[in-house]
N, CA and C of each residue as an Amber inpcrd file, in Angstrom:
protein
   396
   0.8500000  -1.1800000   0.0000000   0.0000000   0.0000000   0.0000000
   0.8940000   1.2410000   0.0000000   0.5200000   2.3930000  -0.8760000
   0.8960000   3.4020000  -0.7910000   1.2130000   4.2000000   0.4030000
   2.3000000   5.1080000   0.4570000   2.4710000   5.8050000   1.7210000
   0.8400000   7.0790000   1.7200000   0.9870000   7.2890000   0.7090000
  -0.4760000   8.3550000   0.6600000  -2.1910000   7.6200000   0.6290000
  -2.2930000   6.8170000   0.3420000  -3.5070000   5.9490000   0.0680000
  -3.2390000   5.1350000   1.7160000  -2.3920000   4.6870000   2.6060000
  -2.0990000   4.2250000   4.1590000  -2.3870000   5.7830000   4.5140000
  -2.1100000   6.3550000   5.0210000  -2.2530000   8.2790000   5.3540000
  -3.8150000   8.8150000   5.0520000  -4.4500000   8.4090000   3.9210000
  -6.0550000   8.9590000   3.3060000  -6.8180000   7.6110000   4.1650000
  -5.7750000   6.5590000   4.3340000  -7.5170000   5.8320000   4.9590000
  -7.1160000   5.9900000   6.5030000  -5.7720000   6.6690000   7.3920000
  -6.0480000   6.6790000   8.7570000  -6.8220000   7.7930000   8.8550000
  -7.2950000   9.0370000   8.1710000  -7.7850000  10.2370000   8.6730000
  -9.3880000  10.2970000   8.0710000  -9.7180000   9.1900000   7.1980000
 -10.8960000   9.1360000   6.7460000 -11.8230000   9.5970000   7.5900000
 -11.5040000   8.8970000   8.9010000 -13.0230000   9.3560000   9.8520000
 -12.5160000  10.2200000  10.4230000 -11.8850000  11.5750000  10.1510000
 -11.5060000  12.9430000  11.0500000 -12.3130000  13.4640000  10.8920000
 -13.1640000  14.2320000  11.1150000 -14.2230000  15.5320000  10.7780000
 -13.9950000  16.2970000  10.3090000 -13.1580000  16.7420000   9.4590000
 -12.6930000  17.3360000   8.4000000 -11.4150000  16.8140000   7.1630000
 -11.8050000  17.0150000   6.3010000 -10.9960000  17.0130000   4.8060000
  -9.3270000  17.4610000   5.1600000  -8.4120000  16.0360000   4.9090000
  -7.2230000  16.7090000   4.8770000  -6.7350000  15.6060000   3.7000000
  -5.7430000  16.3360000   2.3600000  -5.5780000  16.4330000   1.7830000
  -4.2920000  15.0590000   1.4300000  -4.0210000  14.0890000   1.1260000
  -2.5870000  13.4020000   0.9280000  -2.6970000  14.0520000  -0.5790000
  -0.7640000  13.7560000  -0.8850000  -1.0620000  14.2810000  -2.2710000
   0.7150000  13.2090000  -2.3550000   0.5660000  13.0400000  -3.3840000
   1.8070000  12.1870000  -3.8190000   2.0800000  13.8060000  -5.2660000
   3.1720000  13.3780000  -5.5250000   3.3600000  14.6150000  -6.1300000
   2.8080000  14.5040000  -7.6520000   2.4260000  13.2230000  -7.7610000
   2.3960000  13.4410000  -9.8460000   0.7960000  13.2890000  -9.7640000
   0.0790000  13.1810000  -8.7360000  -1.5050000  12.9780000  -8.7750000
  -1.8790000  14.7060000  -7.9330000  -1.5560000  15.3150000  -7.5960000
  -1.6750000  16.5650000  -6.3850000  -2.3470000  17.6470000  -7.1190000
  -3.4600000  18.0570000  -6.3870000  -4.1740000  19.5350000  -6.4670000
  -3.2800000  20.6460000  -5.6420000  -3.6300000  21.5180000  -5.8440000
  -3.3400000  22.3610000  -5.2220000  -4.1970000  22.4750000  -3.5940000
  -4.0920000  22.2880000  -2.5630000  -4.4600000  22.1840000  -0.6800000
  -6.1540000  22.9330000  -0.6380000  -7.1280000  22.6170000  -0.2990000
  -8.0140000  23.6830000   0.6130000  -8.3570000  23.2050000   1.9280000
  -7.4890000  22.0150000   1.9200000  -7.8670000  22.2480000   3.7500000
  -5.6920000  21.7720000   4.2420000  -5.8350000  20.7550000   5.1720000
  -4.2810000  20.7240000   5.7590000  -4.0980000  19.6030000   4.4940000
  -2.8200000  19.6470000   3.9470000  -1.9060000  18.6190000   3.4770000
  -0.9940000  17.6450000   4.0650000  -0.9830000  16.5920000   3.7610000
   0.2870000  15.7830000   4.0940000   0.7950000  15.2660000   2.7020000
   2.3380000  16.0890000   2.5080000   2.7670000  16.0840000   1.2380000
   3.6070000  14.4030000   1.0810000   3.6500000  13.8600000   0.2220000
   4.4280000  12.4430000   0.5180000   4.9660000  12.3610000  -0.5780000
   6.3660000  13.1270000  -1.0590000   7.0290000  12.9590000  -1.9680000
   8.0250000  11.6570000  -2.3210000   8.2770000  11.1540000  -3.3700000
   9.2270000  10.0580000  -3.0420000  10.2250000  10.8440000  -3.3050000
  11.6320000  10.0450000  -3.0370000  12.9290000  10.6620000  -3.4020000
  13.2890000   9.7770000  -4.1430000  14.6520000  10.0470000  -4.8630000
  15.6290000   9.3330000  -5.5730000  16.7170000   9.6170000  -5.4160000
  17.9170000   9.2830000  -6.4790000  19.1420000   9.0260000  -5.8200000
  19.5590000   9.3670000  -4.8100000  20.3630000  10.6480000  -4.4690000
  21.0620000  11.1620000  -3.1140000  19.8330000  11.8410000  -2.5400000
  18.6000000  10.9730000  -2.1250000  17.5340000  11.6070000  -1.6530000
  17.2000000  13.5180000  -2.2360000  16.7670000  13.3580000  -3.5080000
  16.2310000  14.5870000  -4.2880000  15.0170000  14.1330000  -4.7790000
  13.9600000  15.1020000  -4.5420000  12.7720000  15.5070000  -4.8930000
  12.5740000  14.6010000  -6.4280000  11.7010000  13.6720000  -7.0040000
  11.1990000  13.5750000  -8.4760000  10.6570000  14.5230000  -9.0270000
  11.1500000  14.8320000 -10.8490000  10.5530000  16.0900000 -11.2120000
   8.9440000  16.3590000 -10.9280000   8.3520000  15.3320000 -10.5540000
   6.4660000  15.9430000 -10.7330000   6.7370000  16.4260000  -8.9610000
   7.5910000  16.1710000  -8.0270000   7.3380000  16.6280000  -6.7170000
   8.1550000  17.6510000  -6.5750000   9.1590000  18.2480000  -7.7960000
   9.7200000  19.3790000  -7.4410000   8.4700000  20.3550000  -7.9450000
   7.6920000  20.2390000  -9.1090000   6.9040000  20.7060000  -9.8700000
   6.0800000  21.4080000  -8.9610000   5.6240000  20.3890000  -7.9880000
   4.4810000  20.4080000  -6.9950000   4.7950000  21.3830000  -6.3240000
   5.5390000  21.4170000  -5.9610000   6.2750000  22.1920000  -4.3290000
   6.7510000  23.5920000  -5.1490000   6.8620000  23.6580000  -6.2600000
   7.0630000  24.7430000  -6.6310000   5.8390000  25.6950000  -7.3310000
   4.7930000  24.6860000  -7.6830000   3.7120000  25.3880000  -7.9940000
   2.8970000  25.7530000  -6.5930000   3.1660000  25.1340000  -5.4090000
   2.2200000  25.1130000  -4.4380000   2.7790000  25.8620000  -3.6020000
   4.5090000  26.8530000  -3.7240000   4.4540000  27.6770000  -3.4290000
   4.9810000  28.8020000  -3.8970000   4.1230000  29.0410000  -5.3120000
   4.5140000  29.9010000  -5.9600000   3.6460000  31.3910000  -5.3160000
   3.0670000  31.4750000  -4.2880000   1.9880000  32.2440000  -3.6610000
   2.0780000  32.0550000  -1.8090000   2.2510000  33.4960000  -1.2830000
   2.3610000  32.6320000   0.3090000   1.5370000  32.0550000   0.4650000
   1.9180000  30.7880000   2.2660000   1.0180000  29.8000000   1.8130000
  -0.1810000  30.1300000   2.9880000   0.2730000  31.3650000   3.6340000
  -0.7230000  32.0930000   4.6030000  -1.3910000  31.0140000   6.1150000
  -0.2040000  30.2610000   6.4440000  -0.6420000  29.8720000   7.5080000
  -1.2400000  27.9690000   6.6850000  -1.2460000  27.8720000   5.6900000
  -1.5210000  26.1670000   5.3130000  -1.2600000  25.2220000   6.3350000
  -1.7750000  24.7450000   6.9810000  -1.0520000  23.5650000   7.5740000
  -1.1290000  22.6460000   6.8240000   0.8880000  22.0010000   7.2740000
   1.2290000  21.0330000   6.5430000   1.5860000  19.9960000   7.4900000
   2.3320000  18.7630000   6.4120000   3.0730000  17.8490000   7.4540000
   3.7460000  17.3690000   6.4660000   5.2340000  16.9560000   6.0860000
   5.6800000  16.5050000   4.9900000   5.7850000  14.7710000   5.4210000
   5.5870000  13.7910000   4.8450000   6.3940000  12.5840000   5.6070000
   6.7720000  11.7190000   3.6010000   7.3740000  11.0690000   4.0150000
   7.9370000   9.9320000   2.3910000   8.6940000   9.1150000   3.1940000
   9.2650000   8.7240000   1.9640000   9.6530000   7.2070000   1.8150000
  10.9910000   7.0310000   1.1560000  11.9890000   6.9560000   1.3630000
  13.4580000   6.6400000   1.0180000  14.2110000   5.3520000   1.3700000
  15.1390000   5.2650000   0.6980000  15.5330000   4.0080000   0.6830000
  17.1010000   4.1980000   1.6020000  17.6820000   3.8420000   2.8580000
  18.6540000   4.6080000   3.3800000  20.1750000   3.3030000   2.5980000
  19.9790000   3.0550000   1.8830000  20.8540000   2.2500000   0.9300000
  21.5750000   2.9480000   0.5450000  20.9130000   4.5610000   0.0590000
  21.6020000   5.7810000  -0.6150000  22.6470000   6.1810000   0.5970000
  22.4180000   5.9340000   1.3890000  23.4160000   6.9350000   2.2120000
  22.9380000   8.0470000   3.2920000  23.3830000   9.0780000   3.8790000
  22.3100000   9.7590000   4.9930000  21.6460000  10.7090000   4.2100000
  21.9120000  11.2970000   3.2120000  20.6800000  12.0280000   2.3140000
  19.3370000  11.5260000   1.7610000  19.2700000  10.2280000   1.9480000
  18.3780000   9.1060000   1.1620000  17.0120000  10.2080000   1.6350000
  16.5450000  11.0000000   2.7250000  15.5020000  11.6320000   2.8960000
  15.6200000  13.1950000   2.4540000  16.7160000  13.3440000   1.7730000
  16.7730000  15.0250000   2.0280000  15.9010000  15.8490000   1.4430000
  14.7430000  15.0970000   0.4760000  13.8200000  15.5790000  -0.6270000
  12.7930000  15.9760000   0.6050000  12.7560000  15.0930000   1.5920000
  11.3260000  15.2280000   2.2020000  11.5890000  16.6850000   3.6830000
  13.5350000  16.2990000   3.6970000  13.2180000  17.5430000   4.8450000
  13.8250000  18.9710000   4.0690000  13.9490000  19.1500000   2.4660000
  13.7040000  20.3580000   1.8170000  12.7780000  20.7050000   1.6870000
  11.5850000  19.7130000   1.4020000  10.1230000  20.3000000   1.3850000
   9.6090000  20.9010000   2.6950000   9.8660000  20.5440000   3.6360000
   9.1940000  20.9110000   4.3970000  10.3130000  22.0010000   5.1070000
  11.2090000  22.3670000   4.7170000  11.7830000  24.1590000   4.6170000
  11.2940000  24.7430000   3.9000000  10.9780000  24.6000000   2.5800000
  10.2900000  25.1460000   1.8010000   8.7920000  25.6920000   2.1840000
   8.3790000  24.5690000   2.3000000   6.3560000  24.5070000   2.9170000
   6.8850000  26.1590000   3.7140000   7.7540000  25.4800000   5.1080000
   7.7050000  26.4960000   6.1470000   8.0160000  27.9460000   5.6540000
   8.9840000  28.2420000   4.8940000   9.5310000  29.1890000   4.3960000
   8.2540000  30.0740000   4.0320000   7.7760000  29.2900000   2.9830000
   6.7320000  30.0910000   1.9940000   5.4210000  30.3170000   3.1280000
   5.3570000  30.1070000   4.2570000   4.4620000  30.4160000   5.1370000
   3.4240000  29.3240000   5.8350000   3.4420000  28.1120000   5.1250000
   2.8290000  27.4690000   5.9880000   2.7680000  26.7690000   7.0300000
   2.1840000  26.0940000   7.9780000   2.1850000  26.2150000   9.4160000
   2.2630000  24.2040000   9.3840000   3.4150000  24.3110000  10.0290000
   4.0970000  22.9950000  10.0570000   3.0640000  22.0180000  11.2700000
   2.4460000  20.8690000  11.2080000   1.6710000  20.3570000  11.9400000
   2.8200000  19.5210000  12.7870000   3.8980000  18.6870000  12.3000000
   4.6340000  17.9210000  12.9830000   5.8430000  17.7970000  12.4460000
   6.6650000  17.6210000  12.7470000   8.1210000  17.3040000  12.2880000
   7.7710000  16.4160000  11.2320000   9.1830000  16.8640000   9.8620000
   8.6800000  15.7150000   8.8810000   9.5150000  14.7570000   9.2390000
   8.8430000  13.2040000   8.3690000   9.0770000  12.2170000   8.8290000
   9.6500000  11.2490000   7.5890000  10.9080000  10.9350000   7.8480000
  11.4930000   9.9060000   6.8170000  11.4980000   8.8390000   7.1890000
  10.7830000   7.3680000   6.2430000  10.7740000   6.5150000   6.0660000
  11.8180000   5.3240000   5.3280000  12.0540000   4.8770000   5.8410000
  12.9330000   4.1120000   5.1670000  12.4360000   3.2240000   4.3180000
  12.3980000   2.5720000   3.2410000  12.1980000   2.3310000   2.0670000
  10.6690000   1.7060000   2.1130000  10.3990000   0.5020000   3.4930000
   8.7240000  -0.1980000   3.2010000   8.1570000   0.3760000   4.3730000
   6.6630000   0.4400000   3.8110000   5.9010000   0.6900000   4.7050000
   5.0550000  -0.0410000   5.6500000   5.6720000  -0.9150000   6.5060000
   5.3530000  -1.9260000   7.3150000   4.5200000  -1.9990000   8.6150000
   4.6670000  -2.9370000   9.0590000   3.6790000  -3.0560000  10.2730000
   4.3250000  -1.8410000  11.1420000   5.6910000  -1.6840000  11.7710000
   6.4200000  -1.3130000  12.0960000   5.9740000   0.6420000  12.0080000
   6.5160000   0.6250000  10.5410000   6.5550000   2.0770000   9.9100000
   4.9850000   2.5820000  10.5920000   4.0500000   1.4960000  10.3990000
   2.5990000   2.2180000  10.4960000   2.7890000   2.9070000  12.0750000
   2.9910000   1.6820000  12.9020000   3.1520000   1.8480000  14.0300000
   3.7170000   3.4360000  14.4780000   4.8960000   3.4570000  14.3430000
   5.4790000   4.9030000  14.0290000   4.8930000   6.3700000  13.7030000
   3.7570000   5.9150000  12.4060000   3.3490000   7.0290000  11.9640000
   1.9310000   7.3810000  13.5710000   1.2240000   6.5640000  13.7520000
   0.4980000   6.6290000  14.6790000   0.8140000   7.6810000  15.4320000
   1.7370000   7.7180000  16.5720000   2.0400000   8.8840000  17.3910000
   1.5150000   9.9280000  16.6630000   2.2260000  10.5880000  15.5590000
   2.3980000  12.0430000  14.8630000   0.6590000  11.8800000  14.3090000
   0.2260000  11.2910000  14.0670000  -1.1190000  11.7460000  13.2730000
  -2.2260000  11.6050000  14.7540000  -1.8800000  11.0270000  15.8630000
  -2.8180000  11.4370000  16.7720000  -2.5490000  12.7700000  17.3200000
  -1.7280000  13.4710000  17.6650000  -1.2020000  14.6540000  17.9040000
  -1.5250000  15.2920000  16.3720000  -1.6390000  15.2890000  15.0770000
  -2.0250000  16.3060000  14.4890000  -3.5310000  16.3140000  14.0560000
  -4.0530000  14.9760000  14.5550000  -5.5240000  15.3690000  14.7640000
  -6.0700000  15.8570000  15.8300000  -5.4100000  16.2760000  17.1680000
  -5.4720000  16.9800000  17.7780000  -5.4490000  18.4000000  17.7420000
  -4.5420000  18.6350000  16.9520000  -3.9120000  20.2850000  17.0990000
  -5.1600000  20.9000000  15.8230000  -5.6400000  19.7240000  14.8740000
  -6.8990000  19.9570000  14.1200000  -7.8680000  20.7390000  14.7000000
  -8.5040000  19.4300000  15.4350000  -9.4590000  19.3710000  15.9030000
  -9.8480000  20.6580000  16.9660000  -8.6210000  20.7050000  17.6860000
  -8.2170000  21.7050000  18.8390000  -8.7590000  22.8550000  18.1660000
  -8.5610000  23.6870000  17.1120000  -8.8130000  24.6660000  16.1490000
 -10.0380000  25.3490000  16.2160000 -10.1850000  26.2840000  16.7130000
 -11.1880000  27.2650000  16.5990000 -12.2160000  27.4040000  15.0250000
């Protein structure tokens, strides 16, 4: 299973719309995003997820909440994630409002990995929900 299609079915039952976007399928955000770019070689962005990140912040992003998390393979070496923690300098840069530290995965998305992601998405359905 996909890192974004695992991510769209834990938040299904949140009470509000939040967004996964893999980069070569991605709209542009109207509610929070969780961006899930893959990387390649020395952990760099694929052209449809540099595309993304550059169309999505070609405009401030006025407070967006985000959360970046992907999937790398650490075979490459210690950059194998560096696509996923440029994006989310970027996200921040251009103004939007970081929900959780991003999160690099190492290559499968396992019983394990799920486990992991758990913590961070109960705490950012909190800080959601929490929301005026």
């Amino acid at each position: 299973m996909e890192l974004a299609d695992y991510l769209q079915e834990q938040v299904a039952s949140w009470p509000l719309a939040v967004m996964t976007a893999e980069a070569a399928v991605a709209e542009l955000p109207t509610g929070p995003l969780f961006f899930c770019p893959a990387t390649y070689g020395a952990g760099e962005l694929t052209g449809d997820g540099d595309l993304f990140l550059t169309d999505l912040t070609s405009s401030p992003l006025n407070g967006q909440p985000f959360w970046v998390v992907g999937i790398g393979d650490q075979c490459y070496g210690d950059d194998f994630g560096a696509a996923i923690l440029h994006a989310d300098q970027v996200l921040r840069a251009a103004g939007g409002n970081q929900l959780a530290a991003p999160m690099i995965i190492d290559y499968e998305l396992d019983d394990l990995t799920k486990d992991t992601l758990k913590k961070p998405l109960a705490q950012i359905k909190e800080t959601l929900l929490d929301k005026p």
